[in-house]
KETORMAR-416253 format. One record per residue: residue number from 1; x, y, z of N, C-alpha, C in turn. Coordinates in steps of 0.2 Angstrom, whole numbers. Example, Ala and Ser with C-alpha at 12.3 -4.5 7.8 and 13.67 -1.06 7.14 Angstrom:
BEGIN
NODE     i     n.u     n.v     n.w    ca.u    ca.v    ca.w     c.u     c.v     c.w
NODE     1      66     -28      39      62     -22      39      66     -16      39
NODE     2      64     -11      35      68      -5      36      64       0      39
REM end
This chain:
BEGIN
NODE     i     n.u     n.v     n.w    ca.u    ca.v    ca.w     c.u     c.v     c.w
NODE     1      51      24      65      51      20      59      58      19      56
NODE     2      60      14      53      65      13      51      66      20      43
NODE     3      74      20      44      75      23      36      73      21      29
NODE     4      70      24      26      66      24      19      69      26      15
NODE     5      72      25       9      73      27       2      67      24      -4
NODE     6      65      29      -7      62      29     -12      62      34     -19
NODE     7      57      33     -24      57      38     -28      54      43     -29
NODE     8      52      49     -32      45      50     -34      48      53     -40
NODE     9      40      55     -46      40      58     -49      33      62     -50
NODE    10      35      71     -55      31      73     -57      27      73     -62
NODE    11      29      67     -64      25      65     -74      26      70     -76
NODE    12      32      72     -77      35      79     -83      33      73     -92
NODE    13      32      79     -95      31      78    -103      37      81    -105
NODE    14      42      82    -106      47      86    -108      50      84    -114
NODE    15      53      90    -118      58      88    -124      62      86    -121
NODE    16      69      79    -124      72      78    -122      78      85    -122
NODE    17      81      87    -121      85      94    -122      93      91    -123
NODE    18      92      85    -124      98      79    -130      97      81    -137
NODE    19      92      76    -139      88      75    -143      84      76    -144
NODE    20      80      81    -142      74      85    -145      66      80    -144
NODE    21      69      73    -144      63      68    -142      56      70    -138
NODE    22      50      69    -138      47      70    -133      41      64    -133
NODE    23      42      60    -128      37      55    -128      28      56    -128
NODE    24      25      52    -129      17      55    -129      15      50    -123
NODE    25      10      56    -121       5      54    -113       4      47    -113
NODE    26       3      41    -116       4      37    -113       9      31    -114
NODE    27      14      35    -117      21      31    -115      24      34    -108
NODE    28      22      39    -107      26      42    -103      20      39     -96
NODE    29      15      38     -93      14      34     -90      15      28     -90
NODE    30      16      23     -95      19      15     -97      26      18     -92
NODE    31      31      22     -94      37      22     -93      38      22     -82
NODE    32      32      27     -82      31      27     -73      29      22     -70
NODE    33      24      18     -72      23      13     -69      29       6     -67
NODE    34      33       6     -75      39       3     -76      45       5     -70
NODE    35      44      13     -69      49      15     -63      47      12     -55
NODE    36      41      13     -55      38       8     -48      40       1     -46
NODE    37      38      -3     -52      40      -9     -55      50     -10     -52
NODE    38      51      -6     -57      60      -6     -55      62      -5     -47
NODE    39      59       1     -45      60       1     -38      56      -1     -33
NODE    40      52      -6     -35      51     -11     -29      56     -18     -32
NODE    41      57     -18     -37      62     -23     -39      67     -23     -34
NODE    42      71     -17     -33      78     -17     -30      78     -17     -25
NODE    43      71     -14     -20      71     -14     -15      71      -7     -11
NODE    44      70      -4     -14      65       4     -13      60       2      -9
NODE    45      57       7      -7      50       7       0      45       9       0
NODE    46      45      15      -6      40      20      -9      41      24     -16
NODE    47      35      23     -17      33      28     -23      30      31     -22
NODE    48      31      40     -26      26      44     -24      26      48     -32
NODE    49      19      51     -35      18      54     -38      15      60     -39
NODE    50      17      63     -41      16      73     -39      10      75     -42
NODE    51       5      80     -38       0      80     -43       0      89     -47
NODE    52       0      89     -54       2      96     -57      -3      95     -63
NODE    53      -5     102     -68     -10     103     -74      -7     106     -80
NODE    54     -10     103     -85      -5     105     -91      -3     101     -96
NODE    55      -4     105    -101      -1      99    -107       8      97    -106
NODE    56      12      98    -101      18      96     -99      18      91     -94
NODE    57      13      88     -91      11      82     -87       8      79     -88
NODE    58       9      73     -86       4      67     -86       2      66     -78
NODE    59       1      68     -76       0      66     -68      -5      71     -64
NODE    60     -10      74     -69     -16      76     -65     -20      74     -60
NODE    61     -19      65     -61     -22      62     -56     -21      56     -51
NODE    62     -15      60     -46     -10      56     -45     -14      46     -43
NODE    63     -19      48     -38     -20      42     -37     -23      38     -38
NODE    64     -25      39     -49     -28      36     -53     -23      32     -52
NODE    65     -15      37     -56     -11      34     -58      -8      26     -53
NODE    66      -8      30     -46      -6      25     -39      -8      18     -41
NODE    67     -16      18     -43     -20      13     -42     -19       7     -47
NODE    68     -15      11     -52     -12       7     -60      -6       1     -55
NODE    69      -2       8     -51       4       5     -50       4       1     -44
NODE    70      -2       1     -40      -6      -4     -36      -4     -10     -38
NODE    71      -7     -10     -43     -10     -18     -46      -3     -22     -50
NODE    72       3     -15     -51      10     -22     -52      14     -24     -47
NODE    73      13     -20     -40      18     -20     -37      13     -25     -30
NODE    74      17     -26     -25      16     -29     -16      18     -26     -10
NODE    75      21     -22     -11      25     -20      -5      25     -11      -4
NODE    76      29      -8     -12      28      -1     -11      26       2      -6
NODE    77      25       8      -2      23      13      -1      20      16      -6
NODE    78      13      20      -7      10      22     -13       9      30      -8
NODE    79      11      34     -12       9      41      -8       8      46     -16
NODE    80       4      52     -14       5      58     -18      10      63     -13
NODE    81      14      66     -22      20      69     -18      19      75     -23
NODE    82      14      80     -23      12      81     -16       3      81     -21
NODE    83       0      81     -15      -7      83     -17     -10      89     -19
NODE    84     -12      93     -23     -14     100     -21     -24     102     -17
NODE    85     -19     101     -10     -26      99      -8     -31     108      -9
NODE    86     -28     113      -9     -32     120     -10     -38     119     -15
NODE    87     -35     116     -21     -40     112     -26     -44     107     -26
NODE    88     -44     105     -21     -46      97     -17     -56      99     -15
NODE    89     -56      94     -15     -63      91     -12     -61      87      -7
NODE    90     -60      88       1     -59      85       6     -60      77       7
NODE    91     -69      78       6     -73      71       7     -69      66      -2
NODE    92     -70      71      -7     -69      65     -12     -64      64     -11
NODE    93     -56      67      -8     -49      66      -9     -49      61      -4
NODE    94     -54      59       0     -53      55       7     -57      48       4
NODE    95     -59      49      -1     -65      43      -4     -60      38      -9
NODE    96     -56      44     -13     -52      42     -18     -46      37     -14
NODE    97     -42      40      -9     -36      37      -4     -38      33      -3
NODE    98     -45      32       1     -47      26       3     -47      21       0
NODE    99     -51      20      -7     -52      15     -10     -44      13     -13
NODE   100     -39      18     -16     -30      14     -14     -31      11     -11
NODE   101     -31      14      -4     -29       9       1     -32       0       3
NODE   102     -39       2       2     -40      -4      -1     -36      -9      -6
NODE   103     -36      -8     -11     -33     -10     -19     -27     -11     -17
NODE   104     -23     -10     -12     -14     -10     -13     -16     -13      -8
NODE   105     -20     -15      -3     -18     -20       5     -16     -15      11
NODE   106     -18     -11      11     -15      -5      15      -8       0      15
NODE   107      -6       1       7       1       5       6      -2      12       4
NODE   108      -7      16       6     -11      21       3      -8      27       9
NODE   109      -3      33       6      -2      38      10      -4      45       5
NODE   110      -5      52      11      -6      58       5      -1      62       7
NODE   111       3      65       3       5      71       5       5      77       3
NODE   112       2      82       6      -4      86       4       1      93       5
NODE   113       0      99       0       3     105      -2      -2     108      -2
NODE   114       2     115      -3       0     123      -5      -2     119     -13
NODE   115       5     119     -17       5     118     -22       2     122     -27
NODE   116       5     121     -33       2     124     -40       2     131     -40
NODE   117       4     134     -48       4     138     -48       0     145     -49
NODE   118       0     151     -50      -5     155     -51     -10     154     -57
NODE   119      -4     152     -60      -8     149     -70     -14     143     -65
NODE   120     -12     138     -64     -15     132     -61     -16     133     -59
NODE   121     -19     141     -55     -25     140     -47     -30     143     -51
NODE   122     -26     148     -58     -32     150     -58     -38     145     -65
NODE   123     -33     141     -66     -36     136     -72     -41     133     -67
NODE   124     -40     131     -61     -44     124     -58     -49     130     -55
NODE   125     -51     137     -55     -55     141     -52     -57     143     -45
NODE   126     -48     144     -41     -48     146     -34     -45     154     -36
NODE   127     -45     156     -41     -44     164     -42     -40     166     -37
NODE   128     -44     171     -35     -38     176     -31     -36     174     -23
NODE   129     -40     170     -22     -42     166     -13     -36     165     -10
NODE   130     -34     165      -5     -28     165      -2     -26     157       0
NODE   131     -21     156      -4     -19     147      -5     -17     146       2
NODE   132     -15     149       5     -13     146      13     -18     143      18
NODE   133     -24     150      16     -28     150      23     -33     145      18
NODE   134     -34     142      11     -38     137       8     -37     131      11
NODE   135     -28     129      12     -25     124      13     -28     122      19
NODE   136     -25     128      26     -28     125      31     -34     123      33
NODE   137     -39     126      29     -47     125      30     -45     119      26
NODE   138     -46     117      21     -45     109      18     -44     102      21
NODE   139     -37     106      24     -33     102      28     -37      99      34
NODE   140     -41     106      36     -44     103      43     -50      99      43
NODE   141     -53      99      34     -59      95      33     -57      89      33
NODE   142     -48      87      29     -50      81      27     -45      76      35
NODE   143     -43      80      38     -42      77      43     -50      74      48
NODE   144     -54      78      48     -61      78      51     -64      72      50
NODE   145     -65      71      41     -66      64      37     -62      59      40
NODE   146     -58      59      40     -53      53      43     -53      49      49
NODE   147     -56      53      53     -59      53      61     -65      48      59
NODE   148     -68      53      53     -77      52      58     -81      49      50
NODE   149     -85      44      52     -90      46      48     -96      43      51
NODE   150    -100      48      48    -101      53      42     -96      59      47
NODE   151     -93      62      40     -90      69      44     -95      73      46
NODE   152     -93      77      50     -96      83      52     -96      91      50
NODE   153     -92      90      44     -92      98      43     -96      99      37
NODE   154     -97     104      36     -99     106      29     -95     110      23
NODE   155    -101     109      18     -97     111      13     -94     105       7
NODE   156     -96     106       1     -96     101      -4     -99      96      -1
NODE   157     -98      91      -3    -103      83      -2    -105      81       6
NODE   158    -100      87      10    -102      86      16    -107      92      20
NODE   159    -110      95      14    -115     100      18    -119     100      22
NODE   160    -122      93      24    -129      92      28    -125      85      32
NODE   161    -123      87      38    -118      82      41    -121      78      45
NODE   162    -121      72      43    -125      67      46    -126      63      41
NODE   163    -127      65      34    -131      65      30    -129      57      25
NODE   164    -122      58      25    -119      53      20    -111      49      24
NODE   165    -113      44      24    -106      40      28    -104      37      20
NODE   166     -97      38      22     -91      36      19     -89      30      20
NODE   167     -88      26      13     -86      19      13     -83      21       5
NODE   168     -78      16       4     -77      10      11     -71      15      16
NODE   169     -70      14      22     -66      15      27     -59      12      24
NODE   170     -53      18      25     -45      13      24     -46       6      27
NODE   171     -40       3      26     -37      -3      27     -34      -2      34
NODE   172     -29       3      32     -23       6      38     -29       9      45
NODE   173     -27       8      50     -30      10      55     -30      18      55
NODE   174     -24      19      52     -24      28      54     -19      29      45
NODE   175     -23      31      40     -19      33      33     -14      38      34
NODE   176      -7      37      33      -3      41      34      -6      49      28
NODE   177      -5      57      34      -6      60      28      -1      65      32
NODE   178       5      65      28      11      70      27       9      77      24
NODE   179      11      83      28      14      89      25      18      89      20
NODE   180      19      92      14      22      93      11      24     101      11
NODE   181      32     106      13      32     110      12      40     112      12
NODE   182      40     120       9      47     119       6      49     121      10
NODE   183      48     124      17      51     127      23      49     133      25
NODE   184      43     136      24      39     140      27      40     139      36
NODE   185      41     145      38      36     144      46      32     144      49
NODE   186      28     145      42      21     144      44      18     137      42
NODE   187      18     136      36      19     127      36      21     123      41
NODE   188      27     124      42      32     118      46      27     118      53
NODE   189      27     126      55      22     125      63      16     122      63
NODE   190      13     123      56       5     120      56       7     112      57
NODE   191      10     111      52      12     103      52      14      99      60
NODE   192      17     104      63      19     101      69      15     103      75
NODE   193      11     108      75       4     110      79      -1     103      77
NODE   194      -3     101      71      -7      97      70      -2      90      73
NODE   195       3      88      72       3      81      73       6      78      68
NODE   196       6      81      62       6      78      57      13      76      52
NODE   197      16      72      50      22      69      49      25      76      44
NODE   198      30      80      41      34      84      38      37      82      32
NODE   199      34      81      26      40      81      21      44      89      18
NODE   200      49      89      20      53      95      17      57      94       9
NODE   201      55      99       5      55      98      -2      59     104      -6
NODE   202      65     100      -6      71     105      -9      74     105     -16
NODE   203      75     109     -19      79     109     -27      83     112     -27
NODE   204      87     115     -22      95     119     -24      96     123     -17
NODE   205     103     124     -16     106     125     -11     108     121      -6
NODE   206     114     125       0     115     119       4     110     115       8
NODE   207     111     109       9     107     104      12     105     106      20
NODE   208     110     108      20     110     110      31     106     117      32
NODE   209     102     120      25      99     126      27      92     123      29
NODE   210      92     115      30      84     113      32      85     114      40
NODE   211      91     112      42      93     112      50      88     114      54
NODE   212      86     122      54      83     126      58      76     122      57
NODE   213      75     123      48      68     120      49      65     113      53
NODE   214      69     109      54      66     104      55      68     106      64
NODE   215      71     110      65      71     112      73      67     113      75
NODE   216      63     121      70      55     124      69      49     119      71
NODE   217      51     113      67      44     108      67      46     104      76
NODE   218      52     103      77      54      99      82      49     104      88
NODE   219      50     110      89      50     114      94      40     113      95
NODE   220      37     114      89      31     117      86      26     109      91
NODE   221      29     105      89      27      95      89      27      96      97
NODE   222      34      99     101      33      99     109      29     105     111
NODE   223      28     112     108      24     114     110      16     115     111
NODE   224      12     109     107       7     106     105       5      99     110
NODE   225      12      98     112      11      91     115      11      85     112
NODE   226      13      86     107      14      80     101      19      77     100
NODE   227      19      70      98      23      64      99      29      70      95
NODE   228      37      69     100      41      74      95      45      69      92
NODE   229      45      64      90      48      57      88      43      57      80
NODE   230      39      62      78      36      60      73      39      61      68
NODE   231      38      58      62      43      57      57      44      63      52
NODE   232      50      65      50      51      69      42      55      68      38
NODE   233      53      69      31      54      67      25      60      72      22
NODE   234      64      71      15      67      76      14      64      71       5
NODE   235      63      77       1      64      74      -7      68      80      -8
NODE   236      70      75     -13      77      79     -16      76      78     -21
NODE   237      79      81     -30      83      78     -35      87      73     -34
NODE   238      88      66     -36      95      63     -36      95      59     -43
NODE   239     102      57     -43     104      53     -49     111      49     -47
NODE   240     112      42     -48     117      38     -46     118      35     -54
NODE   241     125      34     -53     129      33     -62     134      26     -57
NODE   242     141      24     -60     144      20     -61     150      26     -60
NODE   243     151      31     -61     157      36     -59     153      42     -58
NODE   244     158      46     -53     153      52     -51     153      56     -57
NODE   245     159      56     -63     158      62     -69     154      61     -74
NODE   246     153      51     -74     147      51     -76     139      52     -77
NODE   247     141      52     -67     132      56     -64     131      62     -68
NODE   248     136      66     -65     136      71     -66     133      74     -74
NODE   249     139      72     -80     137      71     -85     133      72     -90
NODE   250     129      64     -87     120      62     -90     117      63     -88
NODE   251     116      67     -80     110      70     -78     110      79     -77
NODE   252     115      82     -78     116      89     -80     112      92     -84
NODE   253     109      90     -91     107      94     -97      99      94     -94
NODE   254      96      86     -92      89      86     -90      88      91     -80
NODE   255      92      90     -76      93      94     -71      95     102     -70
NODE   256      97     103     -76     100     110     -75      94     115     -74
NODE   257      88     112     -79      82     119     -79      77     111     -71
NODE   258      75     107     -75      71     104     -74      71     102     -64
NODE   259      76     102     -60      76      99     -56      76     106     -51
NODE   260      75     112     -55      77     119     -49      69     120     -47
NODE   261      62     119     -49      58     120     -47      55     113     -46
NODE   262      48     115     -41      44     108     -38      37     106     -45
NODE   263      39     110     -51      33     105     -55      37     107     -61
NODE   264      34     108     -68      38     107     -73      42     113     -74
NODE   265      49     113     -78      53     119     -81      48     124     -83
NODE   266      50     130     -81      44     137     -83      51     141     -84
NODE   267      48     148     -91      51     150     -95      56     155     -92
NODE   268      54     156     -83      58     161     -79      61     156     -77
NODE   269      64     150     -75      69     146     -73      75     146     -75
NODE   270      82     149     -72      86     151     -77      91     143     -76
NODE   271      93     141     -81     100     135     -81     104     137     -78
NODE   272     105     132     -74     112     129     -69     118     128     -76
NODE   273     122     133     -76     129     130     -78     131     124     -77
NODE   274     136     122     -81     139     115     -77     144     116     -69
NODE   275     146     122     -70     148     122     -62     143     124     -59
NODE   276     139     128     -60     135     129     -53     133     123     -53
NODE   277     130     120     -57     129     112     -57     132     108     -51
NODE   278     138     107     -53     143     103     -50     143     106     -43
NODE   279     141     111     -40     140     115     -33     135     112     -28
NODE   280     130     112     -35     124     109     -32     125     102     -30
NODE   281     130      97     -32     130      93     -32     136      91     -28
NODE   282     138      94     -24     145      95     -21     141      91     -13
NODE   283     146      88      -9     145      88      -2     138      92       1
NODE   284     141      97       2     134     105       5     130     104       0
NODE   285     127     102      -8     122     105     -11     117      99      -8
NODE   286     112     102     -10     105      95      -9     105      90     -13
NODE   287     107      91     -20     104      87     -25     110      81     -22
NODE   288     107      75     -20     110      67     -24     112      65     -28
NODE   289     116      66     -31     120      64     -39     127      63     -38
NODE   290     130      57     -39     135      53     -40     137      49     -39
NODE   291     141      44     -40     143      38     -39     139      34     -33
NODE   292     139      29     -34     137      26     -26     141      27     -20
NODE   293     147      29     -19     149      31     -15     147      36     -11
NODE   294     150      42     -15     146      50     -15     139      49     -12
NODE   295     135      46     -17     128      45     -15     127      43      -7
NODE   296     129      38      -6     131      32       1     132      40       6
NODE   297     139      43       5     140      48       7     136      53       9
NODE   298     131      57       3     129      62       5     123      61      10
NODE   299     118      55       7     111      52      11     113      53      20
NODE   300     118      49      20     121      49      26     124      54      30
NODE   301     129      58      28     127      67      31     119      69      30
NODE   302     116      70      26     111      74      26     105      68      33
NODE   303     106      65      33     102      60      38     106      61      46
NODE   304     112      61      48     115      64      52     112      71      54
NODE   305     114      76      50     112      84      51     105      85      52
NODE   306     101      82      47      93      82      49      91      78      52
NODE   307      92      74      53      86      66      58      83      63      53
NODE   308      79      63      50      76      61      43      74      55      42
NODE   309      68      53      44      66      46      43      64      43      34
NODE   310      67      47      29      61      45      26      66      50      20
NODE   311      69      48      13      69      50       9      67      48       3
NODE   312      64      53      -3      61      52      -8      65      56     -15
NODE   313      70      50     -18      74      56     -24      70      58     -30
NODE   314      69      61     -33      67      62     -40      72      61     -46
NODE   315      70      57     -50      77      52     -54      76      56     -61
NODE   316      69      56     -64      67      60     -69      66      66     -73
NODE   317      68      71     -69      67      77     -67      67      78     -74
NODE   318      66      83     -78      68      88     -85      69      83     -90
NODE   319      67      77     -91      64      73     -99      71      66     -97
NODE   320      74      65     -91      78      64     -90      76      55     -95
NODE   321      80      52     -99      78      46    -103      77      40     -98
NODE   322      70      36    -100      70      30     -96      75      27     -95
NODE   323      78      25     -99      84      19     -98      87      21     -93
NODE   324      89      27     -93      95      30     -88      90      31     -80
NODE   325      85      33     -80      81      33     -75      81      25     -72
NODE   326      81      20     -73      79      13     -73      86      12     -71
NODE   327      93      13     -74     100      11     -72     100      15     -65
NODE   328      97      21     -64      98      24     -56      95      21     -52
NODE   329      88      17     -53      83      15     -48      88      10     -48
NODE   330      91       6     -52      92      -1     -51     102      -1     -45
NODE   331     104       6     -48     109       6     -43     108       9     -37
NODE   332     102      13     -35     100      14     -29      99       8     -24
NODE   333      95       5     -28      91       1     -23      96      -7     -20
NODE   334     102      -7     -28     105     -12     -26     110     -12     -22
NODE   335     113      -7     -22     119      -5     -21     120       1     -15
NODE   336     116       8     -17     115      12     -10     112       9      -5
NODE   337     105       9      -6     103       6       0     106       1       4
NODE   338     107      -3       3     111      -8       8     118      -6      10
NODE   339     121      -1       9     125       3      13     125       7      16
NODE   340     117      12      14     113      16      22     113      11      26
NODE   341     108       5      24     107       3      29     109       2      35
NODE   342     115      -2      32     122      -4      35     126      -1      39
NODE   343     128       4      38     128      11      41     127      14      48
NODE   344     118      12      46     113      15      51     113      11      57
NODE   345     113       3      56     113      -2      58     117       0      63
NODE   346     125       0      60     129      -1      64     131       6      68
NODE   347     125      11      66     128      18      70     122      15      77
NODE   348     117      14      77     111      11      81     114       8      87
NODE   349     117       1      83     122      -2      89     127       0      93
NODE   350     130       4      90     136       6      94     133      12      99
NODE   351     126      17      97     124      20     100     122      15     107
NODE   352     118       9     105     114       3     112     119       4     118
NODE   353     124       0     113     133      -4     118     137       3     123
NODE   354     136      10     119     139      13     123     137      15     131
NODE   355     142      14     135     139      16     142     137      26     144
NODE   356     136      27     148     131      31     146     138      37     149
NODE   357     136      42     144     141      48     146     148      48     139
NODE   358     145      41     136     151      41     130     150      46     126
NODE   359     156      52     124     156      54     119     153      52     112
REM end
């Protein structure tokens, strides 16, 4: 697959931590869709929206919300980033995707997690049950649906197999469903035992501590016998300005708590200083944030170092203001992307042209 830029978000509810502002639930959805909108305007690839519970999100249901942003957009990518499949009902999670995929013309992907936290596992009633070995049993359901109908396994709507065929069937011959994981070894191998394409999901530290991991899934994919060419993802934090001190700047106050975990600011999250900030944001750190140069820069080492078919920034993080979020989709899309591209292009051909043994 060719290289991917896109964006996602968590549908955080946040006070602005500027101005104390805090939008209500359904501005704050108007304001996501308007992000989709923006970044298929410029020329992005994908949208994805996170699934989380709680009066500080609006995104309980990612692929309600998809479906909204279905019907403004044509081309998108539509995926959940991520899905909490532990809390999931297999057959209805695979009845829900489908009918996207229908609704968008075939743009319907999931990318499915551990996810949520102990508050949230035990809100949605998985108590004390071990979130790994739930995922993998889920995982294996909803992969089994995908295959077959009627499935064959049991349990929830599919207790008596045979019983109930599934309609309507995707669009897509085979509906992308991505791992989503922060670098477990246990994740990364399941994901590449199954076949299954890797999104790796980072909020702080150097960028090059994915290296090993993505070697882990490389190694896991051949010793399974599986395509090792199959694709992985990296989401990041990022934010693109007009000057790097600028990035820096206006997206500091909203990133310093908001951008260090994968769903919203919780009371043990301590702030990033401005420098440790700025570390984050340095060459080595993961977060995307600076100028389009920097930007242009980092994407392209981190794409070098890992392989990465497929990047997903998060623009919004911690109450981050629409207008500002909309100026960075719009200089992503117009400005960085076609300099990846460009880049890639031209690292592609000169890899074709060279004769064989070139340094």
């Amino acid at each position: 697959m060719n290289f991917e830029i896109g964006i996602f978000t968590l549908g955080e509810v946040d006070h602005d931590p500027v101005t104390g502002a805090r939008p209500d639930a359904r501005q704050r959805l108007r304001d996501i869709i308007e992000l989709a909108e923006a970044a298929e305007h410029a020329g992005l690839t994908v949208m994805g929206v996170g699934e989380d519970h709680g009066a500080d999100v609006v995104a309980a249901a990612p692929l309600v919300l998809l479906s909204a942003i279905a019907g403004r957009t044509r081309l998108l990518r539509l995926t959940t980033a991520v899905t909490v499949l532990p809390a999931a009902d297999p057959l209805r999670l695979y009845e829900q995707v489908a009918m996207l995929d229908n609704i968008s013309g075939g743009r319907a992907e999931l990318i499915v997690g551990r996810g949520a936290s102990a508050r949230v596992r035990r809100a949605l009633g998985l108590g004390d049950e071990d979130p790994d070995a739930l995922f993998e049993h889920r995982l294996d359901q909803l992969l089994q649906v995908l295959e077959s109908s009627p499935p064959t396994f049991g349990g929830g709507l599919g207790r008596h197999p045979g019983e109930l065929a599934v309609e309507p069937r995707p669009l897509q011959p085979r509906l992308p469903v991505w791992v989503g994981s922060s670098g477990s070894d246990r994740s990364v191998e399941r994901a590449g035992r199954l076949g299954l394409p890797l999104v790796l999901l980072r909020t702080h530290g150097p960028w090059a501590a994915a290296r090993p991991v993505v070697g882990t899934y490389r190694r896991a994919l051949r010793a399974a016998g599986r395509d090792p060419s199959t694709p992985v993802g990296l989401g990041v934090p990022g934010f693109v300005a007009r000057s790097a001190e600028r990035a820096r700047e206006l997206s500091h106050p909203y990133f310093a708590a908001g951008a260090r975990s994968h769903g919203p600011v919780r009371p043990e999250d301590p702030r990033w200083t401005r420098a440790e900030y700025d570390r984050e944001c340095a060459p080595e750190g993961s977060l995307v944030v600076g100028d389009v140069d920097e930007v242009v820069r980092k994407i392209l080492a981190q794409h070098r170092g890992l392989g990465h078919e497929r990047l997903l920034l998060r623009l919004d993080a911690g109450g981050m203001p629409h207008h500002l979020a909309l100026e960075a989709i719009t200089l992503l899309g117009t400005e960085v992307v076609p300099r990846v591209r460009a880049a890639l292009g031209a690292g592609r051909a000169a890899e074709e042209i060279s004769p064989p043994g070139t340094p």
